[in-house]
C-alpha positions as CSV (number, residue, x, y, z in Angstrom):
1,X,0.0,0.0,0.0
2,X,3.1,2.3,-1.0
3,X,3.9,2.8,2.9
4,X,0.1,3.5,4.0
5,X,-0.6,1.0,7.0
6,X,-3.5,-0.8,6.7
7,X,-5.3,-2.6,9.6
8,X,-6.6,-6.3,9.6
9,X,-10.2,-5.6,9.1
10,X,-9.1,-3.6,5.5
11,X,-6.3,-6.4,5.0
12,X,-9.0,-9.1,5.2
13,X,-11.9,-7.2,3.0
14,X,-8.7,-6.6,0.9
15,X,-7.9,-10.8,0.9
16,X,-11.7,-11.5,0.4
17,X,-12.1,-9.2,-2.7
18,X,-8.9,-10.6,-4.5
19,X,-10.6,-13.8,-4.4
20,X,-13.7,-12.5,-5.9
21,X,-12.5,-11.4,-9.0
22,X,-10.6,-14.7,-9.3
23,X,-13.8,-16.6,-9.0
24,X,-15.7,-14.4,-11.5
25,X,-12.7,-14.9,-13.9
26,X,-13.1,-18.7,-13.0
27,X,-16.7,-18.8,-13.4
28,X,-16.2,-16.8,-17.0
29,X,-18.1,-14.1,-15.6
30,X,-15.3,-11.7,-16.4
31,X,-12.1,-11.6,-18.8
32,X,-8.9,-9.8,-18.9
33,X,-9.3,-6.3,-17.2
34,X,-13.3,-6.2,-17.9
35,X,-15.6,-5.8,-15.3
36,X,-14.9,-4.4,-11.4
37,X,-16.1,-4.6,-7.8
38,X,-16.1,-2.3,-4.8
39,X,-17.0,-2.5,-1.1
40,X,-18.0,0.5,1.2
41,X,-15.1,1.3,3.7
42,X,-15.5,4.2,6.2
43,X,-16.0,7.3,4.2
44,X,-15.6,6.1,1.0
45,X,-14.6,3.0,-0.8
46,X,-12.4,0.1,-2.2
47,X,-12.4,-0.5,-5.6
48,X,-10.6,-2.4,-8.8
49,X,-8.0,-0.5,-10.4
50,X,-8.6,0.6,-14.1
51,X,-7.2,-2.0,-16.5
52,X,-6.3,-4.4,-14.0
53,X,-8.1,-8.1,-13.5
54,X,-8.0,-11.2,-11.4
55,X,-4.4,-11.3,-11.5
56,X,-4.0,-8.3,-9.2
57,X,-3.1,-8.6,-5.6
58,X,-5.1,-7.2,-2.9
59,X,-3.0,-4.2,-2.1
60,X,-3.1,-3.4,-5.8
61,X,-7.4,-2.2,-4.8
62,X,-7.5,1.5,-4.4
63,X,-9.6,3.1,-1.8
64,X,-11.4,6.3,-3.2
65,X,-13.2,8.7,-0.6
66,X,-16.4,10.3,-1.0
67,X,-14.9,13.3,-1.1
68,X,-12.5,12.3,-3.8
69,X,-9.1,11.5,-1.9
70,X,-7.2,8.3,-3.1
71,X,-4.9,5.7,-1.4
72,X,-3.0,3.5,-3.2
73,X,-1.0,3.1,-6.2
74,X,-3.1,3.5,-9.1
75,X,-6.4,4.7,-10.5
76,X,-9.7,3.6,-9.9
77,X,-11.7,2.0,-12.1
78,X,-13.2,3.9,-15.2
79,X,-16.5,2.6,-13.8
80,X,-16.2,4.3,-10.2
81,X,-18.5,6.9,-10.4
82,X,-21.6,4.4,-10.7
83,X,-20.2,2.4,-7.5
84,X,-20.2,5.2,-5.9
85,X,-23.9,6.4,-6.7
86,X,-25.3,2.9,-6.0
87,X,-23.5,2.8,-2.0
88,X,-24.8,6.8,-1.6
89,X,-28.3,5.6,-2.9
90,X,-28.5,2.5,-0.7
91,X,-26.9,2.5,2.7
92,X,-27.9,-0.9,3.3
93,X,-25.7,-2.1,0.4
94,X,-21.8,-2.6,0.7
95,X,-20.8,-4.4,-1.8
96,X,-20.6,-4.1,-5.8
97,X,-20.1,-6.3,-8.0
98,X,-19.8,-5.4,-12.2
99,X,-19.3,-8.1,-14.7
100,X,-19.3,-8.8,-18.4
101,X,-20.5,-12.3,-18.1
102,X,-21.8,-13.9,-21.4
103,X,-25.5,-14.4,-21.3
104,X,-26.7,-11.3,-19.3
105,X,-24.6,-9.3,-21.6
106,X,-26.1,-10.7,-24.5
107,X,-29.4,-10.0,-23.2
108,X,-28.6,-6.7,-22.6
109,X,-27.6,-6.2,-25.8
110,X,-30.6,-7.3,-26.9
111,X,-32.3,-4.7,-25.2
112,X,-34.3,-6.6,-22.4
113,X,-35.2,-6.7,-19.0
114,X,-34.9,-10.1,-16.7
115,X,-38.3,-10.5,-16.4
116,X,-40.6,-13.0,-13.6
117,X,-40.4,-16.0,-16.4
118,X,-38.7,-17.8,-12.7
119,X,-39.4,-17.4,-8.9
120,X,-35.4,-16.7,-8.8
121,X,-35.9,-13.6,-10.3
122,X,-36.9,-12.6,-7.0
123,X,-33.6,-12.7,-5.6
124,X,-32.6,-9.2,-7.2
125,X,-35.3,-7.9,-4.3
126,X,-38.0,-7.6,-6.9
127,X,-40.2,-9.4,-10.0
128,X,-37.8,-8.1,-12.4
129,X,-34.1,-7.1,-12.9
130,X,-34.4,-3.8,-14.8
131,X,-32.4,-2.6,-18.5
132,X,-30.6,0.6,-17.9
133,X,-30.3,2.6,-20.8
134,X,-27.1,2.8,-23.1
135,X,-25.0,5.6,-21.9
136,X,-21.1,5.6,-22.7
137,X,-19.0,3.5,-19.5
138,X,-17.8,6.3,-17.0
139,X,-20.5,8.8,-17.4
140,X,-22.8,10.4,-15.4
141,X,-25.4,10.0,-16.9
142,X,-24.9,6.3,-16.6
143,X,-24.0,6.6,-12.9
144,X,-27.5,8.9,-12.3
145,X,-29.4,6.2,-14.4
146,X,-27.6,3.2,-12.6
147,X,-28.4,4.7,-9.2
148,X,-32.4,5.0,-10.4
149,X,-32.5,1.7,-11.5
150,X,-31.0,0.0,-8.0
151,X,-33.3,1.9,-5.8
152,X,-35.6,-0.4,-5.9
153,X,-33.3,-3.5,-6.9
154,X,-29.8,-5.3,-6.2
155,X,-29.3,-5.9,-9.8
156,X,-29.7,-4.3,-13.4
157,X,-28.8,-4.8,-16.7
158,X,-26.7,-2.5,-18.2
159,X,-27.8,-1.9,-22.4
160,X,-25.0,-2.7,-25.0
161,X,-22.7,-3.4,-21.6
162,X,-22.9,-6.0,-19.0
163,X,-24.7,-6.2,-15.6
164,X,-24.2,-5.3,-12.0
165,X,-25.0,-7.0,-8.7
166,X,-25.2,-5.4,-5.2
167,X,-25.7,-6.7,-1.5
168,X,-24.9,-6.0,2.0
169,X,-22.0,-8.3,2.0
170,X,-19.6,-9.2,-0.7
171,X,-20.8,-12.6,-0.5
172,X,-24.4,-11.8,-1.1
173,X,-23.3,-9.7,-3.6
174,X,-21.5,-12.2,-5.4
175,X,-24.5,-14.2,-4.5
176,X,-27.1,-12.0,-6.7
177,X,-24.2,-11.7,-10.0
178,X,-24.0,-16.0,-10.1
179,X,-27.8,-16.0,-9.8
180,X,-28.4,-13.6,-12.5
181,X,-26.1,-14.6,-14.6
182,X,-27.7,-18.1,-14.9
183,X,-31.0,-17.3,-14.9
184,X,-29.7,-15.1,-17.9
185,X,-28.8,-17.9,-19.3
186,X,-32.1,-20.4,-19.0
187,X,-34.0,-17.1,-20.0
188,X,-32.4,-16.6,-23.4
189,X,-32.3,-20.8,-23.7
190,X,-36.2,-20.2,-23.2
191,X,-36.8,-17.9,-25.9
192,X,-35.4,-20.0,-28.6
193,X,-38.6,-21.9,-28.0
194,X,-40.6,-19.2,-27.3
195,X,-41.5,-16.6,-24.6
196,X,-42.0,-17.9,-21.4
197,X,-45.1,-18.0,-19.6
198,X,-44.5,-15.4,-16.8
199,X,-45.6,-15.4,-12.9
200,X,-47.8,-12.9,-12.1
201,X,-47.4,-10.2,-9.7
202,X,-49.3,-11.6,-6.7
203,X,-46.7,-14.9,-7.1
204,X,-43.7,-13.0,-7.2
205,X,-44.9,-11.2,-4.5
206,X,-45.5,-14.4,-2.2
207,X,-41.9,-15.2,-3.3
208,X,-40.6,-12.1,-2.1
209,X,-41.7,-11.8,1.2
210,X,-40.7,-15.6,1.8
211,X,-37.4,-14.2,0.5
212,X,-37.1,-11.9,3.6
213,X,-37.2,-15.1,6.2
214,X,-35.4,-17.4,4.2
215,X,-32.3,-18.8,5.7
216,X,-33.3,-17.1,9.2
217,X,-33.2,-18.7,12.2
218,X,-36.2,-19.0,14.6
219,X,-37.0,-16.9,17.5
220,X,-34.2,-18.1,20.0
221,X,-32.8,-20.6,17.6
């Protein structure tokens, strides 16, 4: 960290998102340099370098401040400013996670929302993941549209670009961009057959709200 001491909770967070990006490289969810992830850390945030990928070690992530200040040793990703937007918009989200992974790309670049054709769908916090308009990577405008888009939602499509996942960990996070991803993938299987028959609002709803117990224990458990 060019001198900059670094204590074991940021060393750890630092560990745990190295190994991220080489399981979304190992997963083929990213390639090369594409894609990027970030996690909220005091009063701003670590991030990917620009132009850097799953072979980068974890002192090689750059923390970026809210008010702009940077640690480390290179530049943050191109993609920053929407990573940024998304944690303002959402304090109950930490973790980001951006990919270029094969089948919700395509569908994005077909110009289409995930919609409720599976209960799963659910797991982006609602009965769709939404398409973000195409604006250019790095933008504001993107960054403004991203942060409309995630409001309501721990995923969107991105047009013409790739996805992004969210969550309050970087495991949950990570979580949502595997999920999407495949479901991605048995949606566009799907419509070589035809369009899917789609679950209706009050299902997805019911799916939801079992959603928000699922995995808890019970009282005093």
């Amino acid at each position: 960290m060019s001198g900059v001491p670094v204590d074991a909770d940021e060393a750890a967070l630092r560990d745990a998102m190295a190994a991220a990006l080489r399981r979304l490289e190992a997963l083929g969810m990213n390639r090369g340099s594409t894609g990027n992830l970030s996690h909220r850390l005091g009063a701003g945030m670590l991030i990917t370098p620009t132009g850097m990928g799953a072979d980068l070690a974890a002192d090689d992530l750059v923390w970026l401040g809210n008010d702009d200040r940077l640690r480390g040793r290179w530049q943050p990703s191109s993609e920053w400013a929407f990573h940024r937007a998304i944690l303002a918009s959402r304090p109950d989200l930490h973790a980001v996670v951006h990919a270029h992974s094969v089948h919700a790309t395509a569908l994005a670049c077909l110009r289409r929302r995930l919609p409720p054709f599976h209960y799963m769908v659910a797991v982006a916090g609602g009965d769709d993941v939404p398409l973000v308009a195409y604006h250019t990577f790095g933008t504001e405008p993107l960054s403004q549209a991203v942060a409309a888009a995630m409001h309501h939602r721990d995923a969107c499509l991105l047009a013409n670009h790739g996805l992004i996942a969210a969550g309050a960990t970087l495991e949950r996070a990570m979580k949502v961009a595997v999920e999407i991803e495949s479901l991605c993938e048995s949606y566009l299987k799907a419509l070589a057959v035809g369009e899917p028959e789609w679950l209706d609002a009050a299902q997805m709803a019911a799916v939801i709200e079992k959603f928000r117990h699922y995995g808890r224990t019970a009282p005093g458990g």
